[in-house]
C-alpha positions as CSV (number, residue, x, y, z in Angstrom):
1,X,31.6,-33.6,-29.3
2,X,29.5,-30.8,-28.0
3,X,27.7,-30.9,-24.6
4,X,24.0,-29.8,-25.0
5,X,23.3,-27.1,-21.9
6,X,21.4,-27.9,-19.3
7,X,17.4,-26.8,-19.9
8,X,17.4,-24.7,-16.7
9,X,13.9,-26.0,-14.5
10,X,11.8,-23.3,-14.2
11,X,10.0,-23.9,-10.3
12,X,7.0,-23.0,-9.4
13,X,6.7,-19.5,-7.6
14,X,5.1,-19.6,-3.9
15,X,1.6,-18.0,-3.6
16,X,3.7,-15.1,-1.5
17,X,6.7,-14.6,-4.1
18,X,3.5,-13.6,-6.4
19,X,1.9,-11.4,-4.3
20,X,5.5,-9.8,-3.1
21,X,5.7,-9.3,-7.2
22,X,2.2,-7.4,-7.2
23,X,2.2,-5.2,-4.3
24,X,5.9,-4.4,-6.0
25,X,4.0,-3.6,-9.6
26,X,1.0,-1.5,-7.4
27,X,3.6,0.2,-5.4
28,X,6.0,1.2,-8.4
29,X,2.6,2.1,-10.4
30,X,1.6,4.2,-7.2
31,X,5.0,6.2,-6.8
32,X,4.6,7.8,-10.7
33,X,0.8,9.3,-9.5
34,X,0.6,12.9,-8.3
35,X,-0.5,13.9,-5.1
36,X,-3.8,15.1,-6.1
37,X,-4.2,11.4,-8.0
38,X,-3.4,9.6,-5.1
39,X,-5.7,11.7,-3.1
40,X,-8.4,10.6,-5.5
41,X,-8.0,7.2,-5.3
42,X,-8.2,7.5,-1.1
43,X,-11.7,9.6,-1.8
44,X,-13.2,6.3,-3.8
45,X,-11.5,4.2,-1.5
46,X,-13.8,5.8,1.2
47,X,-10.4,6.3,3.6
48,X,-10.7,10.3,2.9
49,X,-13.4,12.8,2.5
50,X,-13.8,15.5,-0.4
51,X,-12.8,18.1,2.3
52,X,-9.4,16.2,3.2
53,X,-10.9,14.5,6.4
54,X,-10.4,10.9,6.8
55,X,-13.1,8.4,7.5
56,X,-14.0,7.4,10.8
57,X,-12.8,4.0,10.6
58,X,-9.4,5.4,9.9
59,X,-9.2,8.1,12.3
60,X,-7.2,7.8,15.6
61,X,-9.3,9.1,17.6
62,X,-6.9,9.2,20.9
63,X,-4.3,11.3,19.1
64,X,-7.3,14.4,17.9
65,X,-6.4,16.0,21.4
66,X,-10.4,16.2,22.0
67,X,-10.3,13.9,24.5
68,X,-6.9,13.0,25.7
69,X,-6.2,13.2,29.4
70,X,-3.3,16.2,30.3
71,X,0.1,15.3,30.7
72,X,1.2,14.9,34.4
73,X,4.5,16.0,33.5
């Protein structure tokens, strides 16, 4: 007499093992874009300007060298 397998349980996935499998899928999706695609997508985004410039929400403004203090050293 045969023994039937056991029906494996399928659980449910946590709300994060979802998301872990998106940002996966966007980043893998990402990596096969060129340069110039990417840079694109930044420009509607509103992280870059046309000219190459980022936004001023995105800028560091303490590392432009404008107004950083000299180095004592």
């Amino acid at each position: 007499m045969k023994r039937r397998a056991k029906a494996k349980i399928a659980h449910p996935r946590s709300r994060y093992e979802v998301e872990a499998e998106q940002r996966r899928k966007i980043l893998a999706d990402a990596a096969k874009l060129s340069d110039d695609e990417l840079f694109a997508i930044a420009v509607r985004a509103g992280i870059f300007t046309k000219k190459g410039r980022l936004r001023k929400p995105y800028r560091d403004e303490a590392s432009s060298g404008k107004d950083r203090a000299a180095d004592p050293d």
